[in-house]
C-alpha positions as CSV (number, residue, x, y, z in Angstrom):
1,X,7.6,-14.0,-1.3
2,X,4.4,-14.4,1.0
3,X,5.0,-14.6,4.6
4,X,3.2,-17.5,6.5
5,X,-0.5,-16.9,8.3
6,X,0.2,-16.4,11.8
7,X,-1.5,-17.9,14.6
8,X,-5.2,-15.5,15.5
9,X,-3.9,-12.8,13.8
10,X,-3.3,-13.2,10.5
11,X,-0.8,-11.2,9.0
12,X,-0.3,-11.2,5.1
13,X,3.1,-9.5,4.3
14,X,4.3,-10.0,1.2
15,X,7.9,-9.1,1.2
16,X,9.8,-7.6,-1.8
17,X,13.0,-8.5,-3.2
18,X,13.9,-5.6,-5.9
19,X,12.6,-2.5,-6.5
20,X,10.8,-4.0,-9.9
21,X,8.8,-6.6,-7.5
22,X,7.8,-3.5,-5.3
23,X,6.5,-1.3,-7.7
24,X,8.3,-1.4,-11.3
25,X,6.1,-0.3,-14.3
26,X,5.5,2.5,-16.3
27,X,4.1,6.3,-16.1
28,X,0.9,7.7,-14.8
29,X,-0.6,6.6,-17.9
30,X,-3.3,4.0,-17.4
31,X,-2.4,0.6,-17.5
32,X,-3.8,-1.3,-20.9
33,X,-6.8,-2.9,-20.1
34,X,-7.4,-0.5,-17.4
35,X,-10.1,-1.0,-14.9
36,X,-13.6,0.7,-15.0
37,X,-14.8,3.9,-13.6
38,X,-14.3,3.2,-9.7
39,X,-17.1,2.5,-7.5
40,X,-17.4,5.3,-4.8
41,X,-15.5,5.3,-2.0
42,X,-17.1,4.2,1.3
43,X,-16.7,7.6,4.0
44,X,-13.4,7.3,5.6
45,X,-13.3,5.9,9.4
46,X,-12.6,8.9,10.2
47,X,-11.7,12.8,8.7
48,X,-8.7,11.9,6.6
49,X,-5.4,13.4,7.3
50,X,-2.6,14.4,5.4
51,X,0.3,12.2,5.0
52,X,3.5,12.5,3.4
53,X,2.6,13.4,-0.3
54,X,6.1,13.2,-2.4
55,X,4.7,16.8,-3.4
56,X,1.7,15.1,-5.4
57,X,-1.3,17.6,-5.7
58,X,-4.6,15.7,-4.7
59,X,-2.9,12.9,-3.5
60,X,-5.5,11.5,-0.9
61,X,-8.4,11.9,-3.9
62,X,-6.2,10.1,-6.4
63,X,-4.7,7.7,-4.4
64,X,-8.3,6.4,-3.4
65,X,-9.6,6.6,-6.9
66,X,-6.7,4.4,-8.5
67,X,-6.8,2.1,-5.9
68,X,-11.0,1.2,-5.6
69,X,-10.6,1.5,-9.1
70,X,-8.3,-1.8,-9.3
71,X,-10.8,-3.3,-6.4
72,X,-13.8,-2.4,-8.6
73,X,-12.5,-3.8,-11.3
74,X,-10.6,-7.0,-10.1
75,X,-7.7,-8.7,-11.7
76,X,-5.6,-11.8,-11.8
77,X,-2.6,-11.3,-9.5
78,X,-0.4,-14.4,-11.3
79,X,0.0,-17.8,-9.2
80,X,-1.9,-15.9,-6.6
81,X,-5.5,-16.3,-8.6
82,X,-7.8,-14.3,-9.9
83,X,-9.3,-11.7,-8.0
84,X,-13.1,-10.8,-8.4
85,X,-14.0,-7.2,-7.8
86,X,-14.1,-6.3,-4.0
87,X,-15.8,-3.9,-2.0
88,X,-13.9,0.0,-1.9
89,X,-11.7,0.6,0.4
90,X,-11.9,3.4,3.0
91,X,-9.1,5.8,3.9
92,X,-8.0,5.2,8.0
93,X,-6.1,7.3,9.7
94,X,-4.1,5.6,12.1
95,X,-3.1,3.0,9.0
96,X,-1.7,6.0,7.3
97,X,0.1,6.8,10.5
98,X,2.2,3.6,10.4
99,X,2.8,3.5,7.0
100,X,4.0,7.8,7.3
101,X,6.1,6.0,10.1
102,X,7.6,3.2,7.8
103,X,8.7,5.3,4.9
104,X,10.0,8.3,7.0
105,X,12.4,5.4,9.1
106,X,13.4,3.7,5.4
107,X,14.8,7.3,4.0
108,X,15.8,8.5,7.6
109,X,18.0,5.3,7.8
110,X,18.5,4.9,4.2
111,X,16.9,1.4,3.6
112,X,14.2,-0.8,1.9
113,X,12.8,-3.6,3.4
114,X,9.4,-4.5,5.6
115,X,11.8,-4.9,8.4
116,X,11.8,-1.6,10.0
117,X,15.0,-0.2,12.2
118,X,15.1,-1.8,15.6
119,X,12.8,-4.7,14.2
120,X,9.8,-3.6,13.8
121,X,7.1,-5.1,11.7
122,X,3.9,-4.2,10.2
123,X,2.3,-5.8,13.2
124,X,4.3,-3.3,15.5
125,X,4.0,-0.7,13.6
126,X,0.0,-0.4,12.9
127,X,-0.3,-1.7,16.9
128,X,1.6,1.5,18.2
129,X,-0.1,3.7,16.0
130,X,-3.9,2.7,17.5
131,X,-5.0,1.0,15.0
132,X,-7.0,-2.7,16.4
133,X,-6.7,-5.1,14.0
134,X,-7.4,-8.4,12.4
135,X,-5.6,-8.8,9.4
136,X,-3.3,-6.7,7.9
137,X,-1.2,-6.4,4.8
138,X,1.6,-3.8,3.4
139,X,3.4,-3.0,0.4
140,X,6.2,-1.2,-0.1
141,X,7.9,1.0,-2.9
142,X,10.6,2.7,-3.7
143,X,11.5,5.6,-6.8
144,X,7.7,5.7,-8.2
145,X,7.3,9.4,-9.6
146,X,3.1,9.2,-9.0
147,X,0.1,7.5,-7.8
148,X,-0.8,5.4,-11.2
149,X,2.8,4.3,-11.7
150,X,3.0,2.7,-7.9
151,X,-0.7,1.3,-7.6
152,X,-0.6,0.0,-11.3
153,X,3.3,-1.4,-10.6
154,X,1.8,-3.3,-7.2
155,X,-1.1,-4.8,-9.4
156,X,2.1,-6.2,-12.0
157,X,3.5,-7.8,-8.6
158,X,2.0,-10.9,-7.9
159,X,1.9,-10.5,-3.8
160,X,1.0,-7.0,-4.1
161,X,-1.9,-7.3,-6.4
162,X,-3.2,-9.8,-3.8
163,X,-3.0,-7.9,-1.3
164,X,-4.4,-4.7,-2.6
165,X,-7.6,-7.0,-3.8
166,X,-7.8,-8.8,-0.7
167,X,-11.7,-8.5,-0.2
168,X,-10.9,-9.1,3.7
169,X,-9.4,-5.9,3.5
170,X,-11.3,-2.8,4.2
171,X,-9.2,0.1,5.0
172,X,-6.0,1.9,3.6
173,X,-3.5,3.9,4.6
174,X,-1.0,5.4,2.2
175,X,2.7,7.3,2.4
176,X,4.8,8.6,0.0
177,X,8.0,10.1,1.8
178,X,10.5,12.0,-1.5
179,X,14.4,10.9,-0.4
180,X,17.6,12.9,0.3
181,X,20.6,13.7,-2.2
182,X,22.1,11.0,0.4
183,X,19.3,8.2,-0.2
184,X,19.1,5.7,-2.8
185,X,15.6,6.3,-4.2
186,X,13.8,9.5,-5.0
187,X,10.7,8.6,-2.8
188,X,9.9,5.5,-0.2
189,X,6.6,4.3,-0.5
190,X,4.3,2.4,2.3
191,X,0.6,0.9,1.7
192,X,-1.1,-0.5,5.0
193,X,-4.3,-2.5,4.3
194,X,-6.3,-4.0,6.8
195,X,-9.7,-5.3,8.6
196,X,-10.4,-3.8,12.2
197,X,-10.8,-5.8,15.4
């Protein structure tokens, strides 16, 4: 379900209802049809740094490849149109800072939603961590095992897919957070996307 436009700044959530609409699909295999050799990445805003990883070797490399591969390769996102290819996106700091900060609070507190504990939204969330912005968009996941079977699941989800291919977008911030025997998901993923101030 897409969340309204608000007021100056827009903010594109697209909220998840299951786990399948958040990230579903299959392995790290590539998806049929696959997209292109990605274009390169433009240099990141500033020197990337490391965010929750799930344990994934080279995740900041392969995160950023999978995704400007999608974005160099465009798609059709269902009812949400098709999606030309788009510009690469670069990797941003304080972005990854509020997504780290989502999924640590969803396996700290043992929940899945956008909403985070004590209220806070994506708005809040990106705001505290520095980040000045003008539109932003997140998606969330929760048991994907790697970096193909969570971008490639987004792209199946209709919301997701448009938000990851939003051309307005030009920055990313990524988090995989692995669960707790007492969570009820192996790993909590959170994608911020947005386009600075």
């Amino acid at each position: 379900m897409s969340c309204p436009k608000l007021s100056s700044r827009t903010l594109l959530l697209w909220m998840a209802a299951s786990l399948a609409a958040c990230g579903g699909g299959g392995g790290d295999a590539p998806a049929p049809g696959a997209a292109p050799a990605p274009a390169p990445a433009p240099a990141p805003t500033d020197t990337p740094a490391a965010a929750s990883t799930c344990g994934l070797p080279d995740f900041l490399p392969a995160a950023m490849a999978r995704i400007n591969q999608w974005r160099a390769s465009g798609a059709t996102c269902g009812s949400r149109g098709v999606f030309a290819p788009a510009p690469a996106l670069a990797w941003n700091n304080r972005l990854t800072q509020a997504a780290e900060a989502h999924s640590q609070d969803m396996v700290a507190n043992n929940f899945f939603s956008h909403t985070g504990t004590g209220g806070s939204t994506l708005g809040s969330r990106v705001s505290a961590a520095g980040y000045d912005w003008r539109s932003l968009g997140e998606n969330i996941a929760a048991g994907q095992t790697g970096i193909n079977q969570v971008v490639d699941g987004w792209i199946a989800s209709e919301g997701h897919c448009a938000n990851l291919l939003n051309p307005g977008f030009s920055e990313v911030g990524l988090s995989c957070v692995s669960g707790t025997a007492s969570t009820t998901y192996r790993s909590y993923w959170t994608m911020d996307l947005g386009a600075p101030r």
